[in-house]
DODOSE-725085 format. One record per residue (C-alpha): residue in three letters; residue number from 0; x, y, z. Coordinates in Angstrom, 3 decimals, padded with zeros to 6 digits. Each point is the difference from the previous one (the first is absolute). Layout:
<recs>
REC  aa   i       xx       yy       zz
REC ala NUM        X        Y        Z
...
</recs>
This chain:
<recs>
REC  aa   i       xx       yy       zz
REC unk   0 -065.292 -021.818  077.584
REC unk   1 -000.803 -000.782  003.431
REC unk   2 -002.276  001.430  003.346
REC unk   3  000.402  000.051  003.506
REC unk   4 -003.367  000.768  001.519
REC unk   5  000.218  001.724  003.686
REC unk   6 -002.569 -000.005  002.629
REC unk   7 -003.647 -001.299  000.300
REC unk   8 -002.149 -002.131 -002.327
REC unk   9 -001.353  003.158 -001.539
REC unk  10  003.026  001.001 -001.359
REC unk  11  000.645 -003.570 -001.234
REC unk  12 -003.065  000.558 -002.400
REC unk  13  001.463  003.080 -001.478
REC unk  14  003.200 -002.059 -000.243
REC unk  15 -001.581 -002.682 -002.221
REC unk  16 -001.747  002.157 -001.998
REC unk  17  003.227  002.179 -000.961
REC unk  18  001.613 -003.437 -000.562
REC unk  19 -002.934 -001.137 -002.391
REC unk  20  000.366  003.079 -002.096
REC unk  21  003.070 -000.013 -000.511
REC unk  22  000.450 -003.347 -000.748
REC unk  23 -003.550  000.133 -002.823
REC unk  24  002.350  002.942 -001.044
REC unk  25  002.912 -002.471 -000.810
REC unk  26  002.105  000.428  002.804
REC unk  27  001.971 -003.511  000.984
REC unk  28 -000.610  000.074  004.284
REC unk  29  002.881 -002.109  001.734
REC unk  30 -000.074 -000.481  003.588
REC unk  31  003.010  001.058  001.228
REC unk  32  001.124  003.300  000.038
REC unk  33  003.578 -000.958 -000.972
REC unk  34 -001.150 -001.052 -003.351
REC unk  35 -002.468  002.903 -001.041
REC unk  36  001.279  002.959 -002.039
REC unk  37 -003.525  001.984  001.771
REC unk  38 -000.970 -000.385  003.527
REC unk  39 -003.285  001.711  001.586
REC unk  40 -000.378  000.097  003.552
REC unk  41 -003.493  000.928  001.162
REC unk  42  000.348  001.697  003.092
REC unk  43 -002.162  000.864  003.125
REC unk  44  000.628  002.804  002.277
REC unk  45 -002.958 -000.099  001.994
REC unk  46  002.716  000.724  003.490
REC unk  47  003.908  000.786  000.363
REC unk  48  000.904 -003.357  000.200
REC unk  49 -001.453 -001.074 -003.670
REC unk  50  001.365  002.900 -001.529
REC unk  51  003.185 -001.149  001.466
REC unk  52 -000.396 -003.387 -001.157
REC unk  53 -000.855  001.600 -003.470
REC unk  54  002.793  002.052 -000.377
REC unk  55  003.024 -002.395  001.314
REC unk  56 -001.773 -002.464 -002.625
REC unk  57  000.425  002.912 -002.745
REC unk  58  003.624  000.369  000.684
REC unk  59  001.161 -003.406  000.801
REC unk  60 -001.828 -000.666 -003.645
REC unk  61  001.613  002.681 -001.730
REC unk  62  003.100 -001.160  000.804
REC unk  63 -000.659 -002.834 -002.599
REC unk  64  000.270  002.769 -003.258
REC unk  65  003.909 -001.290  000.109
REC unk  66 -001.178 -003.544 -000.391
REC unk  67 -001.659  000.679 -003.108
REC unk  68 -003.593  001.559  001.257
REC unk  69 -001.154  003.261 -001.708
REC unk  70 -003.151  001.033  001.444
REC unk  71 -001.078  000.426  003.602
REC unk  72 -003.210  001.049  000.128
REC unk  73 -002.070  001.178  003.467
REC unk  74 -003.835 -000.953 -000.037
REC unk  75 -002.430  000.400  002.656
REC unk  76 -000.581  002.312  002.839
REC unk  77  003.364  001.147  000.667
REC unk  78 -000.316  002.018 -003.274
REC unk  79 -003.208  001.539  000.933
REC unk  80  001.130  000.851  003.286
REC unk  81  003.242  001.865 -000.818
REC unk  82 -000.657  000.515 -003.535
REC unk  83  001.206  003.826 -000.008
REC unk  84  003.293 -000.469  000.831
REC unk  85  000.509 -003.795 -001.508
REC unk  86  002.362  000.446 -002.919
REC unk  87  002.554  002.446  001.795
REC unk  88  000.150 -002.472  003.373
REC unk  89 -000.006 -003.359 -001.787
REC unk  90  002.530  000.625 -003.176
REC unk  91  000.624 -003.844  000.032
REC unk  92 -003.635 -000.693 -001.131
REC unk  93 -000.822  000.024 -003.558
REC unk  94 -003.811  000.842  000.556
REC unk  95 -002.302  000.501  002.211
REC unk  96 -004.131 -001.138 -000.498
REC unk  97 -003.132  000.365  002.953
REC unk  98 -002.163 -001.952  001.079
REC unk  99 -002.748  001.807 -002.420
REC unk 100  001.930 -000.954 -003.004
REC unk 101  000.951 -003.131 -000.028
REC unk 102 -002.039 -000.553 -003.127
REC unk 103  002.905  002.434 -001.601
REC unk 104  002.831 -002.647  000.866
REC unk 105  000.962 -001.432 -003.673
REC unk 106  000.143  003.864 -001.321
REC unk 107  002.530  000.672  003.207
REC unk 108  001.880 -003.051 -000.374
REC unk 109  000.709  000.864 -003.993
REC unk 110  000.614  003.498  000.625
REC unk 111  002.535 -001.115  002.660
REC unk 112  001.838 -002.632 -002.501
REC unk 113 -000.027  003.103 -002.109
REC unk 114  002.647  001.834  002.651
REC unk 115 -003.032  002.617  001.300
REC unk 116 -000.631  000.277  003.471
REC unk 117 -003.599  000.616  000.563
REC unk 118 -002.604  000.302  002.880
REC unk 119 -003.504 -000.942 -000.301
REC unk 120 -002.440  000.852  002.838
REC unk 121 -003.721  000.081 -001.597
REC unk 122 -002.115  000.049  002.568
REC unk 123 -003.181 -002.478  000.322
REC unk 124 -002.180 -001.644 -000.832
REC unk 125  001.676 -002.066 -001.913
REC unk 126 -000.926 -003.797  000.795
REC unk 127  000.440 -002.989 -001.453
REC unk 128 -002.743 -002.295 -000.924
REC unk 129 -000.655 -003.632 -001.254
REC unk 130  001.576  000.148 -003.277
REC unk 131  003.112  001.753  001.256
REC unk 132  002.832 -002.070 -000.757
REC unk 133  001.718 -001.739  003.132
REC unk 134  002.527 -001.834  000.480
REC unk 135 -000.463 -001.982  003.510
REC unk 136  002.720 -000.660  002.352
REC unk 137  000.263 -002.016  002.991
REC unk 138 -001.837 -003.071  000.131
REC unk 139 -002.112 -001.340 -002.568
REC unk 140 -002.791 -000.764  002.565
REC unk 141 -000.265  003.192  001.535
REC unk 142 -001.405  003.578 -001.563
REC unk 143 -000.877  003.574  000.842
REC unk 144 -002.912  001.560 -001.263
REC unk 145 -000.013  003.621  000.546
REC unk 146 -003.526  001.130  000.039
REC unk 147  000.919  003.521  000.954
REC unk 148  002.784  003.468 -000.002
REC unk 149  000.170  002.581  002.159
REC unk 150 -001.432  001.115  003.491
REC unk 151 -002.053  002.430  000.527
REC unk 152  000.351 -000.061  004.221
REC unk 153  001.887  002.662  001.421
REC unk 154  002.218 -001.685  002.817
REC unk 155  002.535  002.503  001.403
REC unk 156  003.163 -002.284 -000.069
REC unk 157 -000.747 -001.599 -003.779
REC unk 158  001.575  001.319 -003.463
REC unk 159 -002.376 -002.218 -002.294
REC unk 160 -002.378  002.229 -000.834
REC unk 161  002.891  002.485 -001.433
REC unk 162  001.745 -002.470 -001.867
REC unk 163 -002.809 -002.545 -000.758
REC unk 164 -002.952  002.440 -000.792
REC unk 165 -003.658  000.138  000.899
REC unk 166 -001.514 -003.913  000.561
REC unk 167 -001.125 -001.275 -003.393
REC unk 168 -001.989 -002.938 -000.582
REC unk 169  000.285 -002.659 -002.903
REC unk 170 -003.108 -001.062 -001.387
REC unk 171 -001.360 -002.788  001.132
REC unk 172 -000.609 -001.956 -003.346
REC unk 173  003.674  001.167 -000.420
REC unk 174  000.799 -002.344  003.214
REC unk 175 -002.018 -002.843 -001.028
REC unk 176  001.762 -000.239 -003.259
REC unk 177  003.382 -000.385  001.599
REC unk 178 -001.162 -002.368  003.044
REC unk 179 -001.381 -002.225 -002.852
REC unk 180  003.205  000.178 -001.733
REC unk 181  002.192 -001.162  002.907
REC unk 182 -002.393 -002.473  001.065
REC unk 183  000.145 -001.360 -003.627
REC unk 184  004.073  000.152  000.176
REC unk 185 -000.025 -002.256  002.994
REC unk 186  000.704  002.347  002.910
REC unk 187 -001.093 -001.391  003.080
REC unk 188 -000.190  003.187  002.362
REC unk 189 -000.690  003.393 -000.711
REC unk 190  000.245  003.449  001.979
REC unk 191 -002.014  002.959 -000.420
REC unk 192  001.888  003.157  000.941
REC unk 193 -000.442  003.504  000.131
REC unk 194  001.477  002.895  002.128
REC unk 195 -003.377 -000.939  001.737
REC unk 196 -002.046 -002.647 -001.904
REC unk 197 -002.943  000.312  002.334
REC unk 198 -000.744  003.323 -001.771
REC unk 199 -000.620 -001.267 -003.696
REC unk 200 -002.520  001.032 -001.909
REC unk 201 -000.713  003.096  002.233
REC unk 202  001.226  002.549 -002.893
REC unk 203 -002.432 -002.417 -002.593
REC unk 204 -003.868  000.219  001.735
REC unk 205 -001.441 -000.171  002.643
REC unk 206 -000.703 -003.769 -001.255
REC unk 207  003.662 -000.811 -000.081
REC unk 208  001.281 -001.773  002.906
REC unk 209  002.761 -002.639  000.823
REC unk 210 -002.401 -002.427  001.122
REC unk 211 -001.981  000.259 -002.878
REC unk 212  002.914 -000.129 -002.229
REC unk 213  001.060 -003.402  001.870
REC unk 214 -003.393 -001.108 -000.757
REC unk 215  000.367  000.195 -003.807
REC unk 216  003.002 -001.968  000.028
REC unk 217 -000.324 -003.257 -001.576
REC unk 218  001.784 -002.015  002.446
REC unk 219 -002.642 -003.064 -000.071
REC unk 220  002.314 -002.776 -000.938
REC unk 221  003.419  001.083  001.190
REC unk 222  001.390 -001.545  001.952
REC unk 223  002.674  003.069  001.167
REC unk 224  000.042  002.605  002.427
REC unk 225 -000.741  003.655 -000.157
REC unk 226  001.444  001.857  002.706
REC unk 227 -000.821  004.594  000.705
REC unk 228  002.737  001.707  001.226
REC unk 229  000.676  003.303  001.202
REC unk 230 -003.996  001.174  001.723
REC unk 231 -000.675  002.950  001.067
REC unk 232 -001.915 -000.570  003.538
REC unk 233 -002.864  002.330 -001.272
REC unk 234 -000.181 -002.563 -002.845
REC unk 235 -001.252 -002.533  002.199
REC unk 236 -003.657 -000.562 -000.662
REC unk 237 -002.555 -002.738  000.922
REC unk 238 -000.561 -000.458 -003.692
REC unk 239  004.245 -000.671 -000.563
REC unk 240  000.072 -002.249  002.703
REC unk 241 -003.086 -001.860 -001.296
REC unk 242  001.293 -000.300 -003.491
REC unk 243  003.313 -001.606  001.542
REC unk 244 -002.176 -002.558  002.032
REC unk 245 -002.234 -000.602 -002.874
REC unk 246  002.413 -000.904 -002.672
REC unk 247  002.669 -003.088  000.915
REC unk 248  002.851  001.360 -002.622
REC unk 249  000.659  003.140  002.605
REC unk 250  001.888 -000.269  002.169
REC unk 251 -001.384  000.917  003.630
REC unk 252  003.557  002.287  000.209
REC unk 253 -000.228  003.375  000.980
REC unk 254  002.999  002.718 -000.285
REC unk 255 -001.070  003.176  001.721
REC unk 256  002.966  002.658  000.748
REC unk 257 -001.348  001.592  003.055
REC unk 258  003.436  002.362  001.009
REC unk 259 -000.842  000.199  003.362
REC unk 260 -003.200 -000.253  002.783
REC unk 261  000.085  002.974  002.123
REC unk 262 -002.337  002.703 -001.462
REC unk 263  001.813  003.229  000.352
REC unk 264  002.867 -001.455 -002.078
REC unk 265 -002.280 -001.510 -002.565
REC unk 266 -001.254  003.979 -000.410
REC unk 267  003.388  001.460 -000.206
REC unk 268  000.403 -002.508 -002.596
REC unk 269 -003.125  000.764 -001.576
REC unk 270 -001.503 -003.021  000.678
REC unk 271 -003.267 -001.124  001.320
REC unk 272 -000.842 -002.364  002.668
REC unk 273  001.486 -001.771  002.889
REC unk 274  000.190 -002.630  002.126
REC unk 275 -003.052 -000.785  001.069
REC unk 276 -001.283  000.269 -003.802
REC unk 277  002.355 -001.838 -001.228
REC unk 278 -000.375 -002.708  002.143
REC unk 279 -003.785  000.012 -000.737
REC unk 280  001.190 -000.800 -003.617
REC unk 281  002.190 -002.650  000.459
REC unk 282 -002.701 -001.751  002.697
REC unk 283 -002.575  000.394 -003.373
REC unk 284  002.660 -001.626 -002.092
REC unk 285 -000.059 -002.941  002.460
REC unk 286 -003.438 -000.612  000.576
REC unk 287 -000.455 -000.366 -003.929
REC unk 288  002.948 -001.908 -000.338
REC unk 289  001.243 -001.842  002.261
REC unk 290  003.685 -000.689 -000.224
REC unk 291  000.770  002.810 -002.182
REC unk 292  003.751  001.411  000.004
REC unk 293 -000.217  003.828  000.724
REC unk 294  003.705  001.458 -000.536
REC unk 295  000.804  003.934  000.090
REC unk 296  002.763  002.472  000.140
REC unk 297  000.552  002.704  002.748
REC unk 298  002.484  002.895  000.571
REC unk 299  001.912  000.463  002.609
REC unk 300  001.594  003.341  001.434
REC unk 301 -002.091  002.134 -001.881
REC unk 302  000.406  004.053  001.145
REC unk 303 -001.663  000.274  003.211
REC unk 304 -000.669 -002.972  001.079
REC unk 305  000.254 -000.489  003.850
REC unk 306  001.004 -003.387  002.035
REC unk 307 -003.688  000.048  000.989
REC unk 308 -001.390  000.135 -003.900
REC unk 309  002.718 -002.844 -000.150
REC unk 310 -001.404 -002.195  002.228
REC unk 311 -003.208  000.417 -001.555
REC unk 312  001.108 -001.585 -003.154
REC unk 313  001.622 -002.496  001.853
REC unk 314 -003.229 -000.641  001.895
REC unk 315 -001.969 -000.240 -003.253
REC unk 316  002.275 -002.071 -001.362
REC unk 317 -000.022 -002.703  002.449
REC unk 318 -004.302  000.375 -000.318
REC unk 319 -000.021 -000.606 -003.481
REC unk 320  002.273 -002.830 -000.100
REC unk 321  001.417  000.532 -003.586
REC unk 322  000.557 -003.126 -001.973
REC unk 323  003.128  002.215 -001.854
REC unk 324  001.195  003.289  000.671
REC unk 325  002.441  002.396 -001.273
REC unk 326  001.496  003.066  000.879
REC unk 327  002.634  002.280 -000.526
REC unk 328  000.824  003.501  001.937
REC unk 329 -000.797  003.268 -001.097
REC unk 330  002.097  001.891 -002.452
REC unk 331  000.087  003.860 -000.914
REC unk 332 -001.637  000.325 -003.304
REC unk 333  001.169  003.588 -001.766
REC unk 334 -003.064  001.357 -001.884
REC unk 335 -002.659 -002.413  002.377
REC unk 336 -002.010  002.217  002.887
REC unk 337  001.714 -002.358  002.749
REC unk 338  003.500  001.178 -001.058
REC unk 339 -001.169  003.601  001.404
REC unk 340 -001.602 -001.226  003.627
REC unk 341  002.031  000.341  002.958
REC unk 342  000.724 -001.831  002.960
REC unk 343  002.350 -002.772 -002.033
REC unk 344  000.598 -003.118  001.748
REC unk 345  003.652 -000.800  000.689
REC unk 346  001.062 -002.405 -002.602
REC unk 347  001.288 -002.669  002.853
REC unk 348 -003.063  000.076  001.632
REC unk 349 -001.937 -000.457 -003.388
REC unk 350  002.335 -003.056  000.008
REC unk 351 -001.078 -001.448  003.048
REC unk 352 -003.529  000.282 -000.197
REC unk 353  000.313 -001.667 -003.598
REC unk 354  001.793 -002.999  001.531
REC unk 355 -002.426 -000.081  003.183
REC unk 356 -002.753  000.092 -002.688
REC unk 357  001.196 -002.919 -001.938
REC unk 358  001.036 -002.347  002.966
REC unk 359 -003.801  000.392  001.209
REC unk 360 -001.154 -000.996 -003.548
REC unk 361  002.442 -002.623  000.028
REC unk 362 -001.293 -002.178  003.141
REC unk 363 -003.615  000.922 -001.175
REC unk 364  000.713 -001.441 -003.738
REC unk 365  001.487 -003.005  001.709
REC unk 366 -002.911 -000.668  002.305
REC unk 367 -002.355  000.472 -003.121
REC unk 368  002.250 -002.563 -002.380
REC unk 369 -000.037 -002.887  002.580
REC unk 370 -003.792  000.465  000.121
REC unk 371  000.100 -001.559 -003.246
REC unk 372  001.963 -003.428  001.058
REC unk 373 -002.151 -002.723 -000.544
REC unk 374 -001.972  001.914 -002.806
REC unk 375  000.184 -000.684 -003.791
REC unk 376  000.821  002.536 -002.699
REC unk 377 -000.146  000.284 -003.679
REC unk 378  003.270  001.133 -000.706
REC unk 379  001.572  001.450 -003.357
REC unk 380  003.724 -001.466 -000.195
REC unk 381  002.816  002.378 -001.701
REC unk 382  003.670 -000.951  001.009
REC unk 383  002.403 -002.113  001.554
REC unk 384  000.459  000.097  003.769
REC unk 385  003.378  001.400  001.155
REC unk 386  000.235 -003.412  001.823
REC unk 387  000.320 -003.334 -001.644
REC unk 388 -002.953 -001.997 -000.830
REC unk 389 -002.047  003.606  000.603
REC unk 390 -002.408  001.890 -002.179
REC unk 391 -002.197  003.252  000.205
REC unk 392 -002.912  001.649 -000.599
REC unk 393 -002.531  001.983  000.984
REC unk 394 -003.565 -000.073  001.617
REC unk 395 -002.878  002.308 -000.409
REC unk 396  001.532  001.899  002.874
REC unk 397  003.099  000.917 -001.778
REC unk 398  000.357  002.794 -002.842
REC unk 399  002.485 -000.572 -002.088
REC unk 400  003.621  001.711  000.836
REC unk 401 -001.570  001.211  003.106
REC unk 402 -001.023 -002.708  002.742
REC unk 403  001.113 -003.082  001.416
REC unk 404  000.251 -003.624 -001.706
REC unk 405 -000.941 -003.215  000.529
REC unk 406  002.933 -002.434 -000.328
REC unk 407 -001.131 -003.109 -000.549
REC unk 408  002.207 -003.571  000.088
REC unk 409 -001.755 -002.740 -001.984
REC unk 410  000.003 -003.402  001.795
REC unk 411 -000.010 -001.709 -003.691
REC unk 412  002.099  000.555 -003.138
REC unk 413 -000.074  003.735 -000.860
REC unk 414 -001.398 -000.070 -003.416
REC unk 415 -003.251  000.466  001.735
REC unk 416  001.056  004.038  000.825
REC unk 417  000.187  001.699 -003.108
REC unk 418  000.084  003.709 -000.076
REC unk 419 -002.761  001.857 -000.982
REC unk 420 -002.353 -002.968  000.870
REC unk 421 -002.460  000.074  003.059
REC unk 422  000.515 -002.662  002.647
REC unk 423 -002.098 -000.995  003.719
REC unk 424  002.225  000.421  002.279
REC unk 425 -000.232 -001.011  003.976
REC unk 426  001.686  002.366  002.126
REC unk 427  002.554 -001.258  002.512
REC unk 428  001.842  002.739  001.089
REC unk 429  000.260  003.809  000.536
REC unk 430  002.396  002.839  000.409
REC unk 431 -000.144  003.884  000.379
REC unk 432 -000.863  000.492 -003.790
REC unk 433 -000.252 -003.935 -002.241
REC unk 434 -001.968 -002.804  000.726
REC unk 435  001.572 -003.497 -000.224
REC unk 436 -002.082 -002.298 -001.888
REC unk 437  000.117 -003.883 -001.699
REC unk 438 -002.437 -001.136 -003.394
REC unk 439 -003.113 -000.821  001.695
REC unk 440 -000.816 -003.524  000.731
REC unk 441 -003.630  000.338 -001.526
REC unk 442 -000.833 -003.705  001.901
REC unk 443 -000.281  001.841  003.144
REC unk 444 -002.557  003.159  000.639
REC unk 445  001.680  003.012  001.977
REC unk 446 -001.193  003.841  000.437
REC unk 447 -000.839  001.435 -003.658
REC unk 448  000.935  003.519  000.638
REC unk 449  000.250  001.377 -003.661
REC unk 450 -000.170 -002.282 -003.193
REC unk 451 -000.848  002.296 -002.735
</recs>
């Protein structure tokens, strides 16, 4: 059996764990879906254009059934999300399982091999937890740690809530026990997720906080990073940001999806904010760490917003001076409050504000990248370049998947850039979204701007 794993890192966890089971189970997991008699594909349908992606996956896969496949089998959000009408809509696909059952997958897998079509939509909290089996995919250096399920904000535009469930907490000796674990398997960088991973601990005690839980971490003699992803601007305390200066194996990297600047959208979207307060975070983040990359995700075209609430967002935009930024235009969400406000903005305009957007973030993310020629890095090398003689990797300014590179071309023989092995790097050049770097010549002293 094999499984093709959709979306974000989030639902690359669930993936690992369903591939885990099954295989402690006895399942044989190829990886390509030409070979496998069972293929899962965890979806996402967070907006149209995932669920699109999900279903032209589902078909093109179940195509293979006349190459010798017998099961296709739907995981993910996609079944929680049209669940109702699933079996009757999708007869090519042998079984459906949510998001809140993926704990179920070796019982829907044999009942499938047993000709049944079945659909399994518990809803949570199921989560997994350190002794889960999982079966990690990707690189061996790099590793998710889901600390958390669930959201429990109420933002007009998102389906998560519905098809993820209330935000539910792991426990945090629970999330010790598998940081220990992949330290002691040799992973060199690890990424703590959550729909929004500021908020852990706040269903646990008032005691219970991310900071805190960072603090318990025994990180004292690794020599890896730890990287928080997906923060919640409410989430951004003194005490986070002091437990991120205080301990070196954090990385001072800090992924906060803001979704837009001008305060009456934020309210239609049921957000809180603006601005103004959210550039009094991001000034905090820089006055206790200096040099920290601040990367986070806006919408675009949402219903009724005006060229003048536009150029607001472009006007914050060019204030905060985000080290990364992504975003993508609003889409009508059936069953989400937004899909019911008026005052729709024309898709083509939608368009052009998105590509206005991004060609302002590109000439800021330029001028930010060649602030860092002439500076040293500790880079983690992964790949091949696509040119000759190239390699790449990635500094503590670039999640995994998500942000730039640094392509670096060693000026000696190139046994000395291994993936999954740190290197200092000098910078030497700079484009809209990689740096372009060489091994550091450690005889000569240059600008230091983040070893750890």
């Amino acid at each position: 059996m094999t499984l093709v794993s959709l979306g974000c890192p989030k639902n690359l966890v669930d993936s690992e764990i369903m591939l885990g089971l099954l295989e402690e189970a006895g399942y044989c997991v190829v990886e390509e879906v030409d070979a496998a008699e069972v293929i899962v594909v965890n979806t996402c349908a967070f907006i149209e254009p995932a669920v699109e992606e999900a279903l032209e996956a589902l078909l093109d896969l179940s195509e293979l059934k006349s190459a010798g496949a017998r099961c296709i089998i739907c995981a993910g959000c996609l079944t929680e999300r049209y669940r109702e009408n699933l079996l009757d809509q999708l007869p090519e696909i042998d079984a459906f399982v949510g998001p809140g059952s993926v704990g179920e997958i070796v019982s829907v897998v044999d009942s499938c091999l047993r000709g049944k079509r079945s659909l399994v939509s518990a809803q949570p909290p199921w989560l997994y937890h350190a002794g889960t089996p999982r079966l990690r995919s990707g690189a061996e250096w790099l590793a998710c740690v889901k600390i958390a399920d669930g959201c429990s904000h109420r933002c007009s535009y998102c389906m998560i809530p519905r098809l993820r469930g209330p935000f539910r907490s792991r426990g945090g000796d629970d999330i010790r026990n598998e940081v220990s674990r992949l330290i002691d398997e040799g992973v060199r960088e690890i990424c703590m997720i959550a729909q929004d991973t500021s908020a852990w601990g706040m269903d646990l005690g008032r005691e219970q906080t991310l900071a805190r839980l960072l603090r318990t971490l025994e990180l004292d003699a690794w020599e890896g990073w730890l990287r928080l992803q997906y923060l919640h601007p409410e989430g951004i305390s003194d005490e986070l940001l002091a437990a991120v200066a205080e301990i070196p194996q954090v990385v001072p990297y800090f992924d906060i999806p803001l979704q837009h600047a001008d305060q009456s959208v934020l309210r239609s979207m049921g957000r809180s904010g603006d601005g103004a307060s959210y550039l009094r975070i991001i000034a905090r983040i820089r006055d206790t760490l200096p040099g920290a990359a601040i990367r986070t995700t806006l919408i675009v075209g949402y219903p009724g917003e005006s060229p003048a609430q536009f150029e607001r967002l472009l006007e914050f935009v060019r204030e905060a001076r985000f080290d990364r930024l992504s975003a993508f235009r609003y889409w009508d969400e059936p069953g989400t409050a937004a899909a019911d406000l008026p005052d729709s903005v024309p898709e083509r305009d939608a368009t052009d504000r998105l590509d206005e957007l991004m060609l302002l973030q590109a000439a800021i993310s330029r001028g930010i990248n060649e602030s860092f020629i002439g500076s040293r890095l500790r880079v983690l090398m992964e790949r091949v370049g696509n040119q000759p003689g190239e390699f790449a990797g990635r500094s503590y300014r670039d999640a995994p998947e998500i942000d730039g590179e640094v392509i670096v071309r060693p000026t000696e023989a190139e046994e000395q850039v291994r993936p999954g092995e740190f290197i200092d790097a000098d910078v030497i050049g700079a484009d809209d979204h990689d740096l372009h770097a060489e091994p550091a010549d450690l005889s000569k002293s240059t600008d230091e701007r983040e070893l750890r």
